[in-house]
N, C-alpha and C positions, 0 to 999 in steps of 0.2 A: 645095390644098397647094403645088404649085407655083405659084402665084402669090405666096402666101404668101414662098417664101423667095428670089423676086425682088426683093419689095419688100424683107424684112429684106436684102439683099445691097447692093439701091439705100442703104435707109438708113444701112447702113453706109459704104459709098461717099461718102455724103455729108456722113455727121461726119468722117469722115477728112480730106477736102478742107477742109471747115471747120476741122479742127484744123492743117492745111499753112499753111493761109493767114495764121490766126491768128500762127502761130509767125512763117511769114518775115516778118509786120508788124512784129510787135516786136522779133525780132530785126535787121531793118531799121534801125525804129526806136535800137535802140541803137547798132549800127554808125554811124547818122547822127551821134548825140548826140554819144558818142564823137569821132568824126572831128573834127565842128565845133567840140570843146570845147579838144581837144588839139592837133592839126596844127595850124591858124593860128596858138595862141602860139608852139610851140615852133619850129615850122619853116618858117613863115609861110606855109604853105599853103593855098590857097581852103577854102572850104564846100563842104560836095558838099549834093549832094539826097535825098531818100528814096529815089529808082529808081537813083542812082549808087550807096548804099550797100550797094543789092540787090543791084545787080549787081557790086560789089567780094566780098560772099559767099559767089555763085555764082563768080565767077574763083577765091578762098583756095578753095571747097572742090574744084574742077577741078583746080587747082594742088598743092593739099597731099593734098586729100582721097581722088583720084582717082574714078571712077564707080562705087564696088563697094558701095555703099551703105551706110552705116555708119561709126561712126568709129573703131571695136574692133577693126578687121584687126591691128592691130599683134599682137592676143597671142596668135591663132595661129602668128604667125613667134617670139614667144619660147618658145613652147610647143616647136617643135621645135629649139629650138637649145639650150634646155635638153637634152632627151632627146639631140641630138647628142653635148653635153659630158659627160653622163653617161656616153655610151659611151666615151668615148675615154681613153686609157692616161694616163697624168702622162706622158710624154714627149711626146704628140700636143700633151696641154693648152698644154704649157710651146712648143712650139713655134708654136703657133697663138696666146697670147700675146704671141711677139715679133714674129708679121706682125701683130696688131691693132696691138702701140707702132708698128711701121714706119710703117703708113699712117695711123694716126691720134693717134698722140702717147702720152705716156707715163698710165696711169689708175691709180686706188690698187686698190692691192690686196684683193683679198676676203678674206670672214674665210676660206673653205676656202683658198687659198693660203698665207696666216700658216699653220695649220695643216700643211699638205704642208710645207714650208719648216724646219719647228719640229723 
């Protein structure tokens, strides 16, 4: 029985890797495609190679992605910044509104604002 669910754990282990592999090929793959299709006309940039394009995916996702696995962290942080806003008075809102325009510019307006406003 236990050897049993070694091996089912090995073979799992081992589609998975085959399904990793698979992906970073193609997605290689198209990173190359890409690159060589667009960069050189527009900006006259070299060809890269399959292992450069690898490795331009690995640098965007270290870069943008960070190491947390996944590409969905984002909606945990709006999940709570909703419940934030929810808590917070119309005067809190309206004033946490003019430090988002300060440091980041003027944005339209939401429909619940038209509404408080009205």
């Amino acid at each position: 029985m236990i050897e049993k669910m070694i091996q089912n754990r090995v073979s799992r282990a081992v589609k998975i890797l085959m399904m990793v592999l698979i992906a970073s090929a193609l997605f290689g793959f198209v990173v190359m495609s890409l690159w060589n299709w667009l960069m050189p006309a527009l900006f006259g940039w070299r060809s890269i190679s399959f292992w450069q394009a690898l490795g331009l995916l690995l640098l965007t996702k270290l870069l943008f992605g960070g190491l947390r696995g996944g590409w969905s962290h984002g909606r945990h942080w709006r999940r709570g910044m909703r419940e934030r806003w929810e808590r917070m008075t119309p005067e809190q809102r309206e004033k946490m509104r003019e430090r988002l325009q300060a440091c980041c510019g003027p944005f339209p307006a939401s429909a619940e604002t038209k509404t408080e406003k009205s």
